[in-house]
C-alpha positions in Angstrom: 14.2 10.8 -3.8 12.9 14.2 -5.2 11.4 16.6 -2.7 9.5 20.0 -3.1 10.0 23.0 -1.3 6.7 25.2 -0.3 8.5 28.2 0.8 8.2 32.0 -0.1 11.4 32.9 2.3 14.1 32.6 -0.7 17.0 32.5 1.9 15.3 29.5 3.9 14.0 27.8 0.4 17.4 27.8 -0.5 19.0 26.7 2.8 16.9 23.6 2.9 17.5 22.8 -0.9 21.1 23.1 -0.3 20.9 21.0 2.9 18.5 18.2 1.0 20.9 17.6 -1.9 24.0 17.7 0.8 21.9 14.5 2.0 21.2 13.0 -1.3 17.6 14.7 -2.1 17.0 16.3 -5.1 14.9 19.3 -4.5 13.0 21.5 -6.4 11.7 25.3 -4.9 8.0 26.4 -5.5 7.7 30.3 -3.9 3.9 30.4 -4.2 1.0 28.1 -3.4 -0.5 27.9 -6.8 2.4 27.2 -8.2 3.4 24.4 -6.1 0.0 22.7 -7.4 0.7 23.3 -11.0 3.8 21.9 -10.4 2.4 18.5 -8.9 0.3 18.1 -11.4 3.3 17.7 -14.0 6.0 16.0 -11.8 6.0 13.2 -8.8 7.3 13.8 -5.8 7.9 11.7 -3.0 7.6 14.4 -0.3 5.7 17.9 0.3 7.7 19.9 2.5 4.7 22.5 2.7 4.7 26.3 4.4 1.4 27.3 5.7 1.9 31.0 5.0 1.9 31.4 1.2 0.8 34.1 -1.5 -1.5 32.3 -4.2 -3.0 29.8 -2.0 -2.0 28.7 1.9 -0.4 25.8 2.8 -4.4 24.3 4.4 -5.2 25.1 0.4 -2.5 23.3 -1.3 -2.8 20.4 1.1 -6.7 20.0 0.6 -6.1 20.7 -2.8 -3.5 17.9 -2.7 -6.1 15.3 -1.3 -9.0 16.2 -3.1 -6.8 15.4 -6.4 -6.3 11.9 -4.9 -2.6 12.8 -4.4 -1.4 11.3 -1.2 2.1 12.5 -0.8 3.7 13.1 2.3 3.6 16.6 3.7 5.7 17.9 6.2 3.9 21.0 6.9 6.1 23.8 8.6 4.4 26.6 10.4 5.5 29.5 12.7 1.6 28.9 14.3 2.2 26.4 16.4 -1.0 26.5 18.6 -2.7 23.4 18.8 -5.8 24.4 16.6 -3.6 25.5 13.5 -1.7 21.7 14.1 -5.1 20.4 14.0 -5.9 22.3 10.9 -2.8 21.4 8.8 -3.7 17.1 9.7 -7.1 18.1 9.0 -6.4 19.4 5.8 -4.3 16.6 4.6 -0.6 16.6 6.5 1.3 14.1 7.9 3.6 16.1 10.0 4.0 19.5 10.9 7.5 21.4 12.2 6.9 24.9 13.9 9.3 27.2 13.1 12.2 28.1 14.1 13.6 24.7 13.9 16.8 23.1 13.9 18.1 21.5 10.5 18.6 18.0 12.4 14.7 17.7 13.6 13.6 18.9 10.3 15.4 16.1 8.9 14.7 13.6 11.2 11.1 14.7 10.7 11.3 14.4 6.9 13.0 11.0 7.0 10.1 9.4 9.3 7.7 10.7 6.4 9.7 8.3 4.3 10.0 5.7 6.4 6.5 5.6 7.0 5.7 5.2 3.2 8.2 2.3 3.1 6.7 0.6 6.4 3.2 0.5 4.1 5.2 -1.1 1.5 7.5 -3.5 3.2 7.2 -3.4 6.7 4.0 -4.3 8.3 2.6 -7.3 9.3 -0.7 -6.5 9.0 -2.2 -8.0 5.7 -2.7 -4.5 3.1 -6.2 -5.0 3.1 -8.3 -6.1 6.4 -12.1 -5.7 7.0 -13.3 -3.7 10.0 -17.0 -3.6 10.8 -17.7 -4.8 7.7 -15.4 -2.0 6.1 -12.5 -2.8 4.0 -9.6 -1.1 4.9 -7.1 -1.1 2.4 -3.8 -0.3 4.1 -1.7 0.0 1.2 -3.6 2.1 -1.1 -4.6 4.4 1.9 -8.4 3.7 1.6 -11.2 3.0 3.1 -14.4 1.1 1.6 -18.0 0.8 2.6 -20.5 -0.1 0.2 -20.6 3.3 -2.4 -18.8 5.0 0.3 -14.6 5.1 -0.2 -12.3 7.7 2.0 -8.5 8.5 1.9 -6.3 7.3 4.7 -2.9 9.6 4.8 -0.1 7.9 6.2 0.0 8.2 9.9 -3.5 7.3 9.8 -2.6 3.6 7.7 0.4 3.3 10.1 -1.8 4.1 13.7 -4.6 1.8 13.0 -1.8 -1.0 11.2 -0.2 -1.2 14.6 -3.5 -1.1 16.6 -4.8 -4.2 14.7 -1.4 -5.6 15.1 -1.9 -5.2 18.6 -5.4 -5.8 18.8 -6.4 -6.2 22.9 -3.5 -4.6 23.7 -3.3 -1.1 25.3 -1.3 1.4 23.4 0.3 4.4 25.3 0.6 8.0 23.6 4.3 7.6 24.2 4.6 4.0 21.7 2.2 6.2 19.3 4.4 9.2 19.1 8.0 7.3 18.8 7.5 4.1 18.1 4.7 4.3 15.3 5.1 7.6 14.3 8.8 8.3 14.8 7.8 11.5 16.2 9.3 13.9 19.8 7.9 12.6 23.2 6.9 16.3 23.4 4.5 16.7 20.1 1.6 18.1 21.2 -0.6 14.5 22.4 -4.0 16.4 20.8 -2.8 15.2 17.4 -2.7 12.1 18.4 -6.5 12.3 19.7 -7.8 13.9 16.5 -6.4 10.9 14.1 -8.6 8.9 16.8 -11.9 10.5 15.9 -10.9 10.2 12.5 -10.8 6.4 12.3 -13.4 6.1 14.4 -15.5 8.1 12.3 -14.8 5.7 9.3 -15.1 2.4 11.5 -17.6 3.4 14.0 -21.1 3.0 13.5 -21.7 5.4 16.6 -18.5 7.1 16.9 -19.3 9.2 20.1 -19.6 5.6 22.2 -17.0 3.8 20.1 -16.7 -0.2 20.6 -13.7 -0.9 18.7 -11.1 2.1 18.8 -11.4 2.2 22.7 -9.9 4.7 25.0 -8.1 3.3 28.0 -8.1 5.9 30.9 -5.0 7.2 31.9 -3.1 4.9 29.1 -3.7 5.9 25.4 -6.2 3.1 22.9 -7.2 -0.4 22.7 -8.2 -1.9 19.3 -11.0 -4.5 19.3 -12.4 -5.7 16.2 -16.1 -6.4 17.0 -17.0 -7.0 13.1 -20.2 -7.0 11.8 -20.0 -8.4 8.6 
């Protein structure tokens, strides 16, 4: 699998290359923002790992950027802002994960595999059928999209994989916990906010009045139910 580097700090660019290809990677180094978007536009990767401090363009550019291009390739985003609001910004803009720095070469990756695990579960692993239909929106699981009428939106990856396992578990109440390791494949300790901004997101695309929400439900003290109440 071929990864690229987002990283103006040669010494750690070069310290995660070396460790990537010790695992079996091949990686490729981009120093600046702008140059890690001309180079996706010439070569496929099948991971971003993405630092938010850049010259050229930040990593919130290059991963909007990324998205608005209709490429949906995983990014690891790795910041040394760790407050909740710039986490909030990286998912916003686009990432599937974020790693504050410092971190330890084993997290980073076991944080890089889930990224590709969670591609492969959309390919092989789920049991939800790739494309299901939500409120009389189609949600294609697969293709990371989401269709109503004129109106289509991007799904990234831990989106596709949280609402797979919810309608998988439709009527069943889903802890923060199961969310963060068993669906995500992420720490106990990740900050549990994440978790509640991917839920506005899907309910903003499934809702039709996403402030009282009848089908992503929240279930005090517990985490989220899923019931499809379809209107087709």
């Amino acid at each position: 699998m071929k990864i690229l580097i987002v990283e103006d700090e040669q010494h750690l660019a070069d310290g995660l290359r070396f460790n990537l290809e010790a695992e079996g990677y091949e990686a490729v180094i981009a120093g600046d923002g702008l140059v890690a978007l001309e180079t996706l536009e010439s070569k496929k990767f099948d991971a971003v790992v993405l630092d938010v401090m850049l010259p050229g363009a930040d990593g919130f550019e290059v991963a909007r950027t990324m998205r608005e291009r209709a490429d949906y390739t995983p990014i690891l985003m790795l910041t040394a802002r760790g407050h909740a609001e710039d986490v909030l910004n990286g998912f916003a803009a686009g990432a599937d994960d974020y790693l504050p720095k410092p971190f330890e070469l084993e997290i980073f990756l076991a944080r890089l595999n889930g990224l590709l695990r969670r591609r492969q579960w959309l390919e092989t692993e789920s049991k939800t059928p790739s494309v299901v239909m939500v409120n009389g929106r189609e949600i294609d699981l697969e293709n990371l999209e989401m269709r109503n009428g004129d109106e289509h939106v991007r799904l990234t990856l831990m989106e596709a994989k949280l609402l797979g396992y919810l309608i998988e578990n439709e009527g069943r109440a889903v802890s923060r916990k199961v969310i963060l390791e068993e669906v995500w494949h992420l720490q106990e300790d990740t900050d549990t906010r994440a978790i509640d901004n991917f839920i506005v997101r899907l309910r903003r695309m499934l809702e039709d009045e996403p402030d009282n929400p009848k089908i992503v439900q929240t279930v005090r003290g517990v985490g989220y139910r899923y019931i499809n109440q379809a209107v087709e």
